[in-house]
C-alpha positions as CSV (number, residue, x, y, z in Angstrom):
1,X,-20.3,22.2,33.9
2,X,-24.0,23.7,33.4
3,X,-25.2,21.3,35.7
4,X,-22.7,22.2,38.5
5,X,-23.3,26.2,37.8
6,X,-26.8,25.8,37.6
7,X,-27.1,23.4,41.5
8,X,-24.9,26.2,42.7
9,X,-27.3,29.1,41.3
10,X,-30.5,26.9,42.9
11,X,-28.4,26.7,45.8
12,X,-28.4,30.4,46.5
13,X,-31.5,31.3,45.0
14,X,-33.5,28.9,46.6
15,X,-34.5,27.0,43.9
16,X,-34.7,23.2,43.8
17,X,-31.6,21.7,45.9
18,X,-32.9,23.9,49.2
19,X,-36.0,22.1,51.3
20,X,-38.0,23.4,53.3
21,X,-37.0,24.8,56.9
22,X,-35.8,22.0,58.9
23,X,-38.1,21.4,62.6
24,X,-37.8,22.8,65.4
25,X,-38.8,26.0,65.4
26,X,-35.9,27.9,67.3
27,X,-36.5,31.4,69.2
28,X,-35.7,34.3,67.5
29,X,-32.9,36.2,69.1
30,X,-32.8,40.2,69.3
31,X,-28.6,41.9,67.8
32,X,-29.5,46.0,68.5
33,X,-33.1,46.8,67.1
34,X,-33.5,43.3,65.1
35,X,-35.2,40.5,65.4
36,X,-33.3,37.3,63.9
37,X,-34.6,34.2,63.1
38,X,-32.6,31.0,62.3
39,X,-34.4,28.5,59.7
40,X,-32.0,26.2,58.5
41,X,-32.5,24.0,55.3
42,X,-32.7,20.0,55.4
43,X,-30.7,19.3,52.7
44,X,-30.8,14.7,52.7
45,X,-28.3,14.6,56.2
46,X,-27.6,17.8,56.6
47,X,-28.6,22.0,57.2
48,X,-27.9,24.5,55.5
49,X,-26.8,27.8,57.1
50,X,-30.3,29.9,56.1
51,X,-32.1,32.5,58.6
52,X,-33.7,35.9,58.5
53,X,-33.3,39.3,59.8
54,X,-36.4,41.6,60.4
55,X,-36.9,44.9,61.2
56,X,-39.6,47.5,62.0
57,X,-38.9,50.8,59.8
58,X,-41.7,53.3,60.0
59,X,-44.6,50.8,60.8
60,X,-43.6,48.4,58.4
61,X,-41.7,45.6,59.3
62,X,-38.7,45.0,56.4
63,X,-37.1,41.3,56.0
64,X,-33.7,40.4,55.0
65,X,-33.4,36.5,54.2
66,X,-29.5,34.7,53.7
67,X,-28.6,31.5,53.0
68,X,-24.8,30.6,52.8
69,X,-22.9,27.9,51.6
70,X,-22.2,26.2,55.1
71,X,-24.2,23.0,56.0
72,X,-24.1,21.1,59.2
73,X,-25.0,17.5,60.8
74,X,-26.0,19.1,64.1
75,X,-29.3,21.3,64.6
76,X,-27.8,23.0,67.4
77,X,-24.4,24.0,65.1
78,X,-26.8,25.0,62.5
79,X,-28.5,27.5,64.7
80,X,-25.5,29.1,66.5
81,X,-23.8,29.9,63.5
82,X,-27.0,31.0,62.0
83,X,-27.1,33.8,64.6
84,X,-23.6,34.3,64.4
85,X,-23.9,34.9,61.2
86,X,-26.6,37.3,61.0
87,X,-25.0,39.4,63.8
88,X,-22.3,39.5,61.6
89,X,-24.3,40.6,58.3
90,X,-26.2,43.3,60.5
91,X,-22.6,44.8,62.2
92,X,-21.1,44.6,58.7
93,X,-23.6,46.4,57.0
94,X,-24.8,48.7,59.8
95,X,-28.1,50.9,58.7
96,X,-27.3,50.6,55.0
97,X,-28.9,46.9,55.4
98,X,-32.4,48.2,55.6
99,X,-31.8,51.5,53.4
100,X,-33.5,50.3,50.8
101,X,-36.5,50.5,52.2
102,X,-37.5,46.9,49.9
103,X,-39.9,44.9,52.0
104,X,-37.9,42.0,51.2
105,X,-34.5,40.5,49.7
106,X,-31.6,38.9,50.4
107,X,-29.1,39.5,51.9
């Protein structure tokens, strides 16, 4: 049981089970005044649903990094519901998602 909790906990936290961004590099994609940037995760055959949302807030440019349960085979999959996702995230949470004012967290 530790062992599950603890792959589920590096899962989300980006520890050990999550490699590193999985090539090509994709085009970021503008949702109202941010900038989002798909980057899923090569996990062995698969991706994991990861990107970022940025956005510039008084001169300083504030980053908001997710990574969900949801893996895929195809690259293409992986992307679209990456920025389907993050549009989501950003309508969901409206202003409130850069509030903060943290440089950087998740989301």
């Amino acid at each position: 049981m530790a062992s599950f909790l603890s792959g589920i906990l590096s899962i989300f936290s980006g520890g050990s089970r999550a490699e590193a961004p999985a090539a090509p590099a994709v085009e970021p994609q503008i949702h109202g005044d941010c900038m989002i940037f798909a980057t899923p995760l090569r996990e062995g055959n698969q991706l994991r649903l990861a990107g970022r949302i940025e956005k510039e807030v008084g001169g300083e440019v504030l980053v908001r990094n997710f990574i969900r349960a949801d893996v895929f085979t195809s690259m293409d999959e992986a992307v679209d519901c990456t920025f389907r996702k993050a549009r989501q995230i950003i309508d969901q949470n409206g202003p409130s998602l850069f509030a903060d004012g943290e440089k950087s967290r998740s989301a």
